[in-house]
C-alpha positions in Angstrom: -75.9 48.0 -225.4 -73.6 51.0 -224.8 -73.8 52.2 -221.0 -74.1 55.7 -221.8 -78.0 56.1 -222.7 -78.2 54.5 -219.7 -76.0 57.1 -217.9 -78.0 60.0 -219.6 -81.1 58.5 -218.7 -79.9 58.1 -214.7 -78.8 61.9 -214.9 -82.3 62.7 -215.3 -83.5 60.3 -212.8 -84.9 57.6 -214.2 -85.2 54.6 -212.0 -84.6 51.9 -214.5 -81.3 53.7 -215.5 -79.9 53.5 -212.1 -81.1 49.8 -211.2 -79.3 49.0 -214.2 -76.4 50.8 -213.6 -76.0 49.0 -209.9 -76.6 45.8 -211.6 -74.1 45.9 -214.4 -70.9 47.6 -211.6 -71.9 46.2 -208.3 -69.6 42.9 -208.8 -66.8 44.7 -209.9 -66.9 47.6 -207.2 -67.7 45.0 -205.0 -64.7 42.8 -206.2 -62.6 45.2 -206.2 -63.0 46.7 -202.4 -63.5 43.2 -201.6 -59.8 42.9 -202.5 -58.7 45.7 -200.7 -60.5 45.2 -197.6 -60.4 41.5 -197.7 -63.8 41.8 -195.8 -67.2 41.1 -197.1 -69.0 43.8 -194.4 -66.7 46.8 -195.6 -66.6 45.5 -199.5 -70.7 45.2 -199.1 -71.1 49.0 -197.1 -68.3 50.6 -199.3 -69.8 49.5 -202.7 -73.6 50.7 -201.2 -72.0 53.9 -200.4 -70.1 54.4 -203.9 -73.2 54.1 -205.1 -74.8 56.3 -203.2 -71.9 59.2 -203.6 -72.3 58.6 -207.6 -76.0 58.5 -208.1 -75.9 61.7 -206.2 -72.5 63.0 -208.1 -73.7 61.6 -211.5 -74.1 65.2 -213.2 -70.7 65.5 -212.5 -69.5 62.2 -214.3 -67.2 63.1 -216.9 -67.3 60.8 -220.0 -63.9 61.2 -220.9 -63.3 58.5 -218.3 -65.1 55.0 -218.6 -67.9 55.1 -215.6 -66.1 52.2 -214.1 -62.8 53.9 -213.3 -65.2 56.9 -212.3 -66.7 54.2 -209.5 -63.8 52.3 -208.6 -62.0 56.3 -207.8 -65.2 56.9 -205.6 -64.8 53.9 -204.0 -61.0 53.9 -202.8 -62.1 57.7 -201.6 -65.1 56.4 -199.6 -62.5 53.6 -198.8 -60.1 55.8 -197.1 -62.5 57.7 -195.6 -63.7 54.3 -193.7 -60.6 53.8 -192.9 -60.1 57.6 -191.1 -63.5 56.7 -189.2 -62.4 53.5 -187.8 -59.1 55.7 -186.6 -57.1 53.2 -187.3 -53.3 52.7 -187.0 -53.0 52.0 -190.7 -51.3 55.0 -192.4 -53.0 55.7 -195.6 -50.4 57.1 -198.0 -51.8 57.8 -201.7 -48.8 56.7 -203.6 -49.5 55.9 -207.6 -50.6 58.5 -209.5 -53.3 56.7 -210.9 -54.6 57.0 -206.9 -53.8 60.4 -206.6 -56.0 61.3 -209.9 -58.9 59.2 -208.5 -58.5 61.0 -205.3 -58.9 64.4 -207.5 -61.7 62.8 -209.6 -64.0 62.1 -206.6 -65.5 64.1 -203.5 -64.6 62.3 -200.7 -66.6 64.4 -198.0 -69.9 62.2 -196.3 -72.5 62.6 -198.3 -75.5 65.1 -196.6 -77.3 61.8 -195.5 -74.3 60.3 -194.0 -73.6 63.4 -192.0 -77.5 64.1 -190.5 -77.2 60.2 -189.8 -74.6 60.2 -187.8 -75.4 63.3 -185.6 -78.8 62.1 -184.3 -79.1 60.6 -181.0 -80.4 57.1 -181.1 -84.1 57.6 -179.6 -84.3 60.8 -182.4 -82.9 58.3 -184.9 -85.2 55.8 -184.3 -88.6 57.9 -184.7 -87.0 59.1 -187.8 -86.9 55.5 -188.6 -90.4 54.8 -187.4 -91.6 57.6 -190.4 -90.0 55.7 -193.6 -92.4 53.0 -195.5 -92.3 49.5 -193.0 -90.5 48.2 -196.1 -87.6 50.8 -195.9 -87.9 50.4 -192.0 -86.9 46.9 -192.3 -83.9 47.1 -194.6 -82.7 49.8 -192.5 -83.5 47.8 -189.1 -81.9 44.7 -190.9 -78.9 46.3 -191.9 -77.6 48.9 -189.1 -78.9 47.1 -185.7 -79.3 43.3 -186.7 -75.7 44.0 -189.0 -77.0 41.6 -191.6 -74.6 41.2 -195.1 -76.9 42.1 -198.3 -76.7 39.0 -198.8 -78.8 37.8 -195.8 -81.2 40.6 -196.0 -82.1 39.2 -199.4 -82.4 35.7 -198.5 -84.7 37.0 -195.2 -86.9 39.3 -197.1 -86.9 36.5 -200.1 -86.1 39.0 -202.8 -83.7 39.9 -205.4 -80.1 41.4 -204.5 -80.4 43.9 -206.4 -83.9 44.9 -204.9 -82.4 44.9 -201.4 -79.3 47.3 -202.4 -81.9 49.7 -204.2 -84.2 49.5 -200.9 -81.3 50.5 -198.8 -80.5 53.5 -200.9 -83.8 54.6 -201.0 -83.7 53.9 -197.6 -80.7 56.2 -196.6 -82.0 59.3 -198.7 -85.4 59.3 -197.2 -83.8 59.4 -194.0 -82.3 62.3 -194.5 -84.9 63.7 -196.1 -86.5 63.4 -192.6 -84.0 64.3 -190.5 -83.3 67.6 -192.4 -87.3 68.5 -192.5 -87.3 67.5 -188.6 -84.3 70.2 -187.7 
């Protein structure tokens, strides 16, 4: 089937649409970064977090392009962004212009969530945390202080990949969601 009923479908937030859209690009996102970074943590957290940007940017998804360059363009951005944050001595230098145009494409500023995420203190953070679903709790308590791979968190929680990169998502937003009503 053609991915863009799908896409439509996703745009007006339809759960189904999105699950199938992580499904059918997470392995070559994930690939691809995994590539760049030649690091499964960074491939796993930069994938999670192009999809995050997307699903949030999606009404801004311009079908002249196929959605997979559209992801892969997010991806390099949230990429280079990771690669700012970890100030590292690597100079990033955006070179090709096939680069440079999927450095226009996408918005490369921390999404809202990653932003009121990173400015709590930890005790604040962790009674935000203590508010989610104990199901969200535990991806999130899984991922950020045990530093489990999805891959883990699946095989721990006995469920579906897929399930476990939805939860953490979900997960993210609804933390924000808190921390904003909280301020």
């Amino acid at each position: 089937m053609e991915i863009n009923p799908y896409i439509e479908k996703a745009k007006k937030g339809d759960q189904v649409a999105f699950t199938y859209l992580l499904d059918h690009y997470w392995n070559e996102v994930y690939g691809f970064m995994l590539k760049r970074t030649e690091n499964e943590t960074d491939a796993e957290d930069i994938t999670i977090e192009t999809f995050s940007k997307a699903f949030d940017k999606l009404t801004t998804y311009n079908p002249e392009f196929q959605f997979n360059t559209w992801l892969i363009a997010i991806a390099k951005n949230v990429h280079i962004d990771l690669l700012r944050k970890k100030k590292s001595t690597l100079f990033v230098e955006i070179t090709d212009e096939e680069d440079q145009q999927a450095y226009n494409v996408a918005d490369s500023s921390p999404t809202a969530e990653d932003e009121l995420i990173t400015e709590q203190n930890l005790s604040q953070l962790l009674q935000f945390i203590k508010e989610l679903k104990p199901h969200y709790q535990e991806v999130i308590q899984l991922r950020y202080f045990q530093e489990m791979s999805y891959q883990e968190i699946a095989e721990q929680l006995e469920e579906p990949l897929s399930n476990v990169k939805i939860k953490l998502l979900r997960a993210k937003k609804l933390l924000a969601e808190i921390i904003q009503t909280k301020r």
